[in-house]
N, C-alpha and C positions, 0 to 999 in steps of 0.2 A: 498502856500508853505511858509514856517520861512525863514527868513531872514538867509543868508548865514552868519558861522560866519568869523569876521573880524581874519585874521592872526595878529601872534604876530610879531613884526619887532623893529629891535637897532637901533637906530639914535646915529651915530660915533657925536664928535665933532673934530672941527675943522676946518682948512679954506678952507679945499675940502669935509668939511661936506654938498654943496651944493648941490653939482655935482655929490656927489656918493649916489646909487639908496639906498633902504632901504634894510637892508638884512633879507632872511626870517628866520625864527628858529621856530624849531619845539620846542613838549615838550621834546623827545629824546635828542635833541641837547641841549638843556638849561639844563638836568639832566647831560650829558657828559661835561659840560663845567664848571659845579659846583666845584672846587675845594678850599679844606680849606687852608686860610692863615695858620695854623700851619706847610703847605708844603711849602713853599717859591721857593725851587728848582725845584717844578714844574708848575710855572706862567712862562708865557713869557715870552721874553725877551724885546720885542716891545710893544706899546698899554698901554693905562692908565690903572689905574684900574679901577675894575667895582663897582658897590654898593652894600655895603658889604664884600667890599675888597676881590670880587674875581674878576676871569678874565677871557673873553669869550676865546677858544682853537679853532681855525677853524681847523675841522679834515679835511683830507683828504677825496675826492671824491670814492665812492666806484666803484670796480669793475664791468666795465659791463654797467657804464654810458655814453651813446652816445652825453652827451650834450657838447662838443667840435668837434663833427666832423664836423658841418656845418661848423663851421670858418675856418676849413680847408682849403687849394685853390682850386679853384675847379678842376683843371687839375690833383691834386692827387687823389679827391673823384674818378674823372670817372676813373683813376686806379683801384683806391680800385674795386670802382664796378666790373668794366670790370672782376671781375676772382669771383664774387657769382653767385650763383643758382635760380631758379627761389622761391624755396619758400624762400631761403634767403631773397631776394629780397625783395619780399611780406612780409614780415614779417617787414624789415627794414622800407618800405612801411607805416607801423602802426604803430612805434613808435611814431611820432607827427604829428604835422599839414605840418612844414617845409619839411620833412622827403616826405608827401603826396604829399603836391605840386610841389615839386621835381619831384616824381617817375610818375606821372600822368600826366605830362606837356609830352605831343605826340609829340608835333614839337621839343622839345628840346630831351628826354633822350625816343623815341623808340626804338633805339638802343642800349640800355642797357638792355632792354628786351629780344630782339633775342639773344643779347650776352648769356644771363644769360640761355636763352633757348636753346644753342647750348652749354652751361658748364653742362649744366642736363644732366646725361645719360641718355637714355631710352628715353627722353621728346619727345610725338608724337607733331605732323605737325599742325602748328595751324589753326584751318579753316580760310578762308575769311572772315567769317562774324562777328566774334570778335577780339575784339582789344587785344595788347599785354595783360594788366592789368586784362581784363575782361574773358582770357583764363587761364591765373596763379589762378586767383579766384576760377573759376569754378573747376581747378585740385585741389588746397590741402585747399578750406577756407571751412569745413564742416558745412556751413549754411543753413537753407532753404531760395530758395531765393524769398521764397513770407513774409514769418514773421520774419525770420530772427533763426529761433529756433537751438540751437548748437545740435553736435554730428548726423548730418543727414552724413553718409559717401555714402549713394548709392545716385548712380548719372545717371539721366534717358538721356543715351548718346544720345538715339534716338529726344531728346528734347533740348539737350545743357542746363540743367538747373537741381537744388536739390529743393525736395518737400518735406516734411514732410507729414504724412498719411493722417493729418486733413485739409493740403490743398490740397492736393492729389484726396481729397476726392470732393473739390470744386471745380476744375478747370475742371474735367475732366465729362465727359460723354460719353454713351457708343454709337455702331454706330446705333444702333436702333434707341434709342432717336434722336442721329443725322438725321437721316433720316429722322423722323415725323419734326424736327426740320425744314428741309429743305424743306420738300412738303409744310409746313404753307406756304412758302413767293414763291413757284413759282418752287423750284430751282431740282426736284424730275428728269429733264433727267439726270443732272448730276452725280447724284447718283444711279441712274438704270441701267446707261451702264457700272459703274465701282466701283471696290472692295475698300475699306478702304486704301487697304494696298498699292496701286497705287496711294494714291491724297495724305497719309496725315502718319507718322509715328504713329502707334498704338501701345498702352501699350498692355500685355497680347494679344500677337494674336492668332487667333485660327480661320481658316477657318472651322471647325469643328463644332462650337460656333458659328458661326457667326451672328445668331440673338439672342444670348445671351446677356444677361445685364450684367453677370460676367465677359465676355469676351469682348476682342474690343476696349478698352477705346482711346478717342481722345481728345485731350486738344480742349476746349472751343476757346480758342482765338485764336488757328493755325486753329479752324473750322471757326471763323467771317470772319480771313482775309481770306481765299479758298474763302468762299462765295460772300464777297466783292466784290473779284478781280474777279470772276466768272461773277456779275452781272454788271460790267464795261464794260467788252465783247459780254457779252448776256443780253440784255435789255430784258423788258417781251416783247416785243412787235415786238420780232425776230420770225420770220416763223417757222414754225416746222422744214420743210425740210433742212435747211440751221443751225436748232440746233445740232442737230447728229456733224456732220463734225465742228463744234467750239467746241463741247463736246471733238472730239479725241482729235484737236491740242492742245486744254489748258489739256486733263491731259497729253499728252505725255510732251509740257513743262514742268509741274509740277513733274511730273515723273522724268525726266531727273535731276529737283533742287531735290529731294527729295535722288535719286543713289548718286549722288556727295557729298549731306549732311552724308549719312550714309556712303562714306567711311571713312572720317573724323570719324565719329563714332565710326567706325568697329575698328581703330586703338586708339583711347579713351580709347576702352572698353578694350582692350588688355592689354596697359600700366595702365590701373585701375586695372586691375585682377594681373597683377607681381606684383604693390605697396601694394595690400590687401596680396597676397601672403607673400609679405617681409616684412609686416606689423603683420603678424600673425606670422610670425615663427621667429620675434624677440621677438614678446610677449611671445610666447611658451620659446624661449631660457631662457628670462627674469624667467616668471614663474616657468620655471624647474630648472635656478640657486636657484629663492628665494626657492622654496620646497625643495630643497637641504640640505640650509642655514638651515631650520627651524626644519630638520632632525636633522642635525649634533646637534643642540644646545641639543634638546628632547632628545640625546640620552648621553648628555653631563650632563644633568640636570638630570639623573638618570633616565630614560623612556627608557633605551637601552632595555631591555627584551620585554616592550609592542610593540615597533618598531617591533623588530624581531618577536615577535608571532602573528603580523598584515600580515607579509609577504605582495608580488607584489600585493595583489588582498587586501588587507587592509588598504594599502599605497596610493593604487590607489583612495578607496573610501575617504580617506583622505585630499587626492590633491581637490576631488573634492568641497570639502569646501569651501563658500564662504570668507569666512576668511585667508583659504589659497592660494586659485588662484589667487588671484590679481599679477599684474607682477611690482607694488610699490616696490619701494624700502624697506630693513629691518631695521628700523631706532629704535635706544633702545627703543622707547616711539611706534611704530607700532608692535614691537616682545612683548614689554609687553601685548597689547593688543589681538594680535593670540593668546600668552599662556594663556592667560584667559579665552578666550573662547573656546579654544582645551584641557584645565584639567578636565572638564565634561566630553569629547570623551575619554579623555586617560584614567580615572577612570574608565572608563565601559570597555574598554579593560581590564584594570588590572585585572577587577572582571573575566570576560570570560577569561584570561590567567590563572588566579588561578584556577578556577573552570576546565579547560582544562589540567591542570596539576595534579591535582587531581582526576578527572575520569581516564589517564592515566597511574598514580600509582595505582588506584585500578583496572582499567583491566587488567595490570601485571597480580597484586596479582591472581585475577580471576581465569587469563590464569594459574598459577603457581597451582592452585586450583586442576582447572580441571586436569592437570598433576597426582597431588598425588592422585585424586581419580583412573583416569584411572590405573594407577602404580598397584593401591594396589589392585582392581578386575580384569584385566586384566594379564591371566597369558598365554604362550604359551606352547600346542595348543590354541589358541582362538577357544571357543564355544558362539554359540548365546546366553545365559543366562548370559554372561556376559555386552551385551548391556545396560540390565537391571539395570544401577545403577541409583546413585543418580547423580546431577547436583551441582556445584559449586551455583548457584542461590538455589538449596535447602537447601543449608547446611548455606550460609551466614549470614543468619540472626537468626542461634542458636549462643545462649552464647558465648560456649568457641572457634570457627570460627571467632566470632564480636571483641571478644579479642585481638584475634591475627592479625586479616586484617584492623580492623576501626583503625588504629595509624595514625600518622602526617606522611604525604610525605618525612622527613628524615630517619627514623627509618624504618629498614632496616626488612622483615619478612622471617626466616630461614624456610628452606624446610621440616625441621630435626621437627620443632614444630610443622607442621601440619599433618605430621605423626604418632606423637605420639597421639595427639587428636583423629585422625579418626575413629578407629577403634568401639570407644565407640561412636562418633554420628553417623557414619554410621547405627551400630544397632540401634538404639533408633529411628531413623529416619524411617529406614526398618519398626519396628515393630509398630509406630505410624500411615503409611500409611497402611500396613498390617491390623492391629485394623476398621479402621476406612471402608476399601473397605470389610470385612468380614462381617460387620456391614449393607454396601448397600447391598449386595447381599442376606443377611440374612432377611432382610425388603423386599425385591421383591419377596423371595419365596412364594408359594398357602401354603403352611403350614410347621409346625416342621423338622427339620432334626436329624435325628442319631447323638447319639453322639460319635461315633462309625466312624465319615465319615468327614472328613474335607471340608466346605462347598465352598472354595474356588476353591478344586478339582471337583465340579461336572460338567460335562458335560453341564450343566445349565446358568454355572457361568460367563454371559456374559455381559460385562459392555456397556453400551452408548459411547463408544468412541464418539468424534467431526468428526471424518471421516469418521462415519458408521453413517446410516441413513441418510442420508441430512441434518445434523447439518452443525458447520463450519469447513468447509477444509481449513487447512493451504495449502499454493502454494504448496508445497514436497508434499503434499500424497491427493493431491484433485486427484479421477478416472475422466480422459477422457473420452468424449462420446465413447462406444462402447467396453470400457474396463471392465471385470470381476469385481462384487463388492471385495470391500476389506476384509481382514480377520477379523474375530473377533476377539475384543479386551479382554484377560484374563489376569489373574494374572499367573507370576510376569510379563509378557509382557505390563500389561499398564503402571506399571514403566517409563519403556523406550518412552513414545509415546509424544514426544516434542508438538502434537497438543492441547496438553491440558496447555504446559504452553504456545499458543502463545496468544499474549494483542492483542487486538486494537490496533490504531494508538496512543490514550488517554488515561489513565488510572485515573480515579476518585481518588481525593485526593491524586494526586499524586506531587500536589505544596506542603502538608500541612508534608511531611515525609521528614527525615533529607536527605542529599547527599547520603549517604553513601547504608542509603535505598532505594534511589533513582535508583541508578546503580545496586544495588542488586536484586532489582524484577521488574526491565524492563531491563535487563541485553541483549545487542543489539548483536546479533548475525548476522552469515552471512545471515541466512532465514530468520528469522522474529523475533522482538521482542520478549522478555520469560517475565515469571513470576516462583516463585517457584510454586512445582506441587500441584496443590490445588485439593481434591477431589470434591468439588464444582461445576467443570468445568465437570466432568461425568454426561451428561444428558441422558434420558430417557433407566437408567438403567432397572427400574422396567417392562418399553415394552420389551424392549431386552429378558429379563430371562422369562417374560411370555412367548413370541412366541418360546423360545427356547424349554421351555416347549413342545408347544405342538411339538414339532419335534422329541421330546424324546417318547411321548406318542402314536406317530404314530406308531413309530417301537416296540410297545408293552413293555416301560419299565418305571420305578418308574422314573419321575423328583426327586424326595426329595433323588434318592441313587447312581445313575446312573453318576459315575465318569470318567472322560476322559479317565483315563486307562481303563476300563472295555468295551471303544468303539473301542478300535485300532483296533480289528481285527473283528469288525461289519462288515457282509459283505451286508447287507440291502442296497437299494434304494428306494428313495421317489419319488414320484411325486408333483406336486404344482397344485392343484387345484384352487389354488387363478389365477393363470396367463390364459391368453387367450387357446383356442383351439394348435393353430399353437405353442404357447412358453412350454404349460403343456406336451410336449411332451418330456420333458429336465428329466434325469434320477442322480440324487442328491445322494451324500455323507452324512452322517450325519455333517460333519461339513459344506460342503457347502450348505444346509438346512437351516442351522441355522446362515450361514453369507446371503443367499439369505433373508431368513424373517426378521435379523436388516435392511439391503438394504432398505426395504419398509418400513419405519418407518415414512418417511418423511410426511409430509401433504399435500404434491401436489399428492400424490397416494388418491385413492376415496376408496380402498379397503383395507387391510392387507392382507397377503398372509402368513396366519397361518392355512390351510386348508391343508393338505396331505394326500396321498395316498401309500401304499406300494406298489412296482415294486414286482411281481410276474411271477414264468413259464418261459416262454420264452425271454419274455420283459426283466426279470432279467441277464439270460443267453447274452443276448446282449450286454445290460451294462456292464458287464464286460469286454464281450471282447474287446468292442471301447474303455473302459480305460485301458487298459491292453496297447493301444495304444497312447493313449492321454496322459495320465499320467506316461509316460518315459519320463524321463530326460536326453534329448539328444542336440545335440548341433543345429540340426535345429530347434526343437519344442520350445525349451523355452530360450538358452542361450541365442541366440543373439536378444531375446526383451529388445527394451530399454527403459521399465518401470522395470526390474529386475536391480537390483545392488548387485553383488555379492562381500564376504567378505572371503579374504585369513585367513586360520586358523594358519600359520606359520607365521604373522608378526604381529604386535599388530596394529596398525591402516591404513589399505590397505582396501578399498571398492569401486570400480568400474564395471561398465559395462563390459559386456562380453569382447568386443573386448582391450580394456584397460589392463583387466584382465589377457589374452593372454600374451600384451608384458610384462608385470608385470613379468609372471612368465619364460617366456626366457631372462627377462634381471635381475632378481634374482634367481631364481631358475631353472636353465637350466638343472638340471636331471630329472626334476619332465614334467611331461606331462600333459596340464593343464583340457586337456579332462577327462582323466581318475581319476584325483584329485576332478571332478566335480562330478564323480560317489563315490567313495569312499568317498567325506563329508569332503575331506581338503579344497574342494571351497562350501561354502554353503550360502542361499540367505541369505540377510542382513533382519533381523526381521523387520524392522525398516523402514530401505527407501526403501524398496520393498513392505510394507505390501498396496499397490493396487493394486496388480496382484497378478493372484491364478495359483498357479502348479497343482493344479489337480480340473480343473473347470468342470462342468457338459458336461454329453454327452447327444446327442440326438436321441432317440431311434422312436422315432414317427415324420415322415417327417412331414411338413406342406404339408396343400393338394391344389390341383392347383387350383386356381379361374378364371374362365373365363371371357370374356369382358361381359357377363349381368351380370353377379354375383358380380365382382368388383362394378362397379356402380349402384349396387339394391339396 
């Protein structure tokens, strides 16, 4: 090691410059003692000068310095003591050497120990088998007491001693090892008649475990001495018969020291559990003043909006910063350092507050959207054709709608302008979808159409809805097992069918499009994400119109002429040759024909079920009269399913369940009967969130036939 350096020290003169010691000076002290003769009035008044005409200033002793108390008399020191605490004590204990030898002299100042220990509140009962000194140690000096390593706070009571993990890891062995340990030398009765936890105090115990190595652990050197004092009593060359009975009396001794050690213990661990307890919820108080503190400034420093649009569960994520938990004091030069580090956290809140305030002026605008459309197609009586419109998400992203709704979050959007706009993109809109599904249908027909026949009207004219055939069903209108397929999807009814605009959870390039279109075609609704209606999303129209085809050509009529209205009063039934024995017995509508064969569209079916038969004679006569049954509309057969959602035609947006429906109309319309409204068509199903259930589903004219027990399993 270098040589230690020499201190700088003043040699006074004079003629008790003999006798008096060298005084020390730092370089501090020689900077503060520097003053320019140009000051005169403030050099001493005593003392020569110094060289370079200045003059040393002996400051006064700082606060807080104990170096006067020894010379004290000591009959006041043992005052002073007599009314500290123990860790006071201890602590005073380490200021010097004098200070140690003092507090550590047993014949002289024991007694200043129990004092101090009987001024502690709380302070448990010191064992016998440690000294004053070395029980205040082991309560608040957070050492390990094999390396000596800081900040060990847990304390193994059952041991009277702190370890740290890596000597923790040395000392200790488990009771297996132990065991092998102790058959080597002889000593295996003693351990065979008796449990760990009766000879020796174990870490982690667990009778459970017991010949686990995880479990069990027993300090090394409380296991030498056992065996020691074990083989002092019991030589090897003790009888067997006469080992047993030395076996019981030394552990029940041992036993008996080890109860008396743990309740010492037991009350250790007590008063260590309240001090961690009081220890933690001054830190917490600490902590949740500084978070406080570091609020108030943030929102002082102009952060008051991020603060607030973080709210309890923001704030909370906030706290948990290592930057902000500490329970340090907030000193200008520690608050400079949190905000440094917390202006990259408050920056990205800002972004997410801005961007959060802005989605929520444009899903106003939205919601204010959807209003004027509803306003301007919905008139009372309400009829189902009016479902059929367009969507705020269809229209936003035309021109003159982007005009008016993309402006900045202060500028205000009048109701009055999106009014006058609509009328002309509504049309344009209508007649761009219109164009465009004229055009699939026209592409799916077997050949030419009249022109003469508008091709959107034919009977034919059936689109791929996502809900029909086994495409994707949105949650609202996916058929439960066992329920009736869903209705065919037609114009202007596919308009209205939300399944076509719902997304994915993802939408492709949907990072690379500005905000505004962002909210515009994932526009988040209460079921499921939208998009505007894209004819794209109408798959396997061209199956649809074939099979529909052949449903038309069963019943002996032109697909290319054969228009819905020329089938209303069709009174034909088919049969489905495609379905089994026991199901081809099901007597079919021309419209449930041709919603039964999109049904089968899917690819987990092996077959198509475009194969029909016409009902004739009798079979026909049947049919009828089981629908003539079936297909009333009454209030056990169909209202009160609740896959029907029926829509009041007297108020503009009313659509519930039958029973809903009810009080709806005794706690608004209490002249009107809600039954009889049901037949008369002022309550009619909802096009829409009804279309998976059918009012006039096939009947069955052809029982299935009984199969016996060798016939089922042939």
């Amino acid at each position: 090691m270098p040589p230690r350096k020499k201190q700088k020290v003043e040699h006074t003169s004079g003629p008790d410059s003999a006798s008096t010691p060298p005084l020390r000076t730092t370089r501090a002290m020689a900077k503060a003692a520097f003053i320019p003769a140009s000051q005169p009035d403030r050099l001493p008044a005593a003392g020569g000068p110094r060289k370079g005409g200045t003059s040393r200033v002996v400051g006064k002793p700082r606060k807080g310095h104990l170096h006067t108390l020894p010379e004290i008399a000591l009959e006041v020191q043992l005052e002073i003591y007599s009314y500290l605490e123990l860790k006071d004590l201890l602590n005073l204990s380490r200021t010097c050497k004098k200070f140690r030898e003092f507090f550590l002299n047993r014949k002289m100042n024991e007694s200043l120990w129990k004092q101090a220990r009987i001024n502690t509140d709380g302070a448990p009962e010191r064992p016998p088998f440690l000294s004053e000194p070395a029980f205040v140690h082991l309560l608040y000096s957070p050492n390990c007491h094999r390396c000596a390593r800081s900040n060990i706070h847990g304390v193994l009571w059952g041991w009277f001693a702190r370890y740290c993990a890596n000597c923790l890891r040395e000392i200790t062995t488990s009771w297996v090892d132990a065991q092998d340990y102790a058959r080597t030398f002889g000593e295996r009765s003693l351990f065979d008649y008796h449990d760990p936890f009766l000879l020796l105090n174990v870490l982690k115990p667990s009778k459970k475990h017991k010949y686990s190595h995880a479990y069990n652990h027993i300090h090394k050197e409380h296991l030498e001495q056992l065996l020691t004092e074990w083989r002092n009593i019991c030589p090897p060359n003790t009888k067997w018969d006469s080992i047993r009975k030395i076996a019981l009396d030394f552990a029940e001794r041992v036993g008996a020291e080890l109860r008396s050690r743990n309740v010492y213990a037991k009350q250790c661990l007590a008063w260590s559990n309240e001090q961690e307890g009081k220890r933690q919820a001054a830190l917490n108080a600490a902590r949740t003043a500084r978070f406080d503190e570091i609020v108030n400034r943030l929102r002082d420093g102009g952060w008051e909006k991020e603060i607030t649009f973080m709210g309890s569960a923001g704030l909370e994520k906030m706290a948990a910063l290592p930057v902000v938990r500490q329970a340090a004091k907030l000193t200008p030069k520690v608050w400079q350092d949190v905000y440094n580090r917390l202006e990259g956290h408050l920056k990205e809140v800002r972004a997410k507050r801005i961007t959060a305030e802005r989605h929520a002026v444009l899903a106003a605008r939205f919601d204010m959207f959807d209003e004027v459309i509803r306003d301007y197609y919905v008139h009372l009586p309400r009829s189902a054709w009016m479902e059929f419109r367009p969507r705020s998400t269809d229209l936003a992203l035309v021109g003159e709608c982007r005009s008016l709704l993309d402006v900045s979050n202060e500028r205000s959007v009048a109701r009055a302008d999106i009014e006058a706009i609509l009328p002309n993109v509504t049309a344009r809109w209508e007649a761009e979808q219109k164009d465009q599904l004229f055009r699939m249908i026209k592409d799916a027909l077997p050949g030419p159409v009249p022109e003469d026949i508008n091709v959107l009207s034919l009977a034919v004219a059936v689109f791929g809805c996502p809900c029909i055939g086994g495409g994707y069903y949105p949650y609202s209108t996916r058929p439960r097992l066992g329920q009736f397929e869903p209705d065919p999807a037609r114009f202007p009814a596919i308009l209205g069918h939300d399944c076509i605009r719902h997304l994915p959870w993802r939408v492709p390039g949907e990072q690379d499009r500005s905000e505004y279109e962002q909210i515009a075609t994932t526009r988040r609704s209460t079921a499921a994400p939208q998009q505007p209606f894209n004819v794209g999303n109408i798959r396997r129209t061209h199956e649809a119109v074939q099979d529909a085809c052949k449903v038309i050509e069963a019943l002996g009529l032109d697909p290319l002429r054969t228009t819905v209205d020329d089938l209303k009063d069709c009174e034909a039934r088919l049969r489905c040759l495609s379905c089994p024995d026991y199901k081809g017995g099901y007597a079919y509508t021309w419209e449930t024909a041709i919603n039964h064969a999109c049904s089968k569209m899917s690819t987990v079916y092996a077959n198509k079920h475009n194969e029909w038969l016409l009902v004739e004679g009798e079979e026909l006569e049947l049919a009828r009269r089981l629908e003539a049954e079936a297909h009333e509309i009454t209030f056990t057969s169909h209202a009160a399913r609740k896959d029907l959602v029926w829509s009041c035609s007297l108020c503009v947006e009313v659509d519930e369940i039958w029973p809903h429906m009810q009080e709806h109309f005794k706690a608004k319309h209490p002249d009107k009967d809600a039954e009889s409204c049901l037949k008369d068509g002022t309550i009619y199903r909802h096009p829409l969130k009804s279309c998976s259930a059918q009012l006039k589903p096939p009947v069955q004219i052809v029982t299935k036939p009984e199969i016996g027990p060798k016939q089922r399993y042939a």
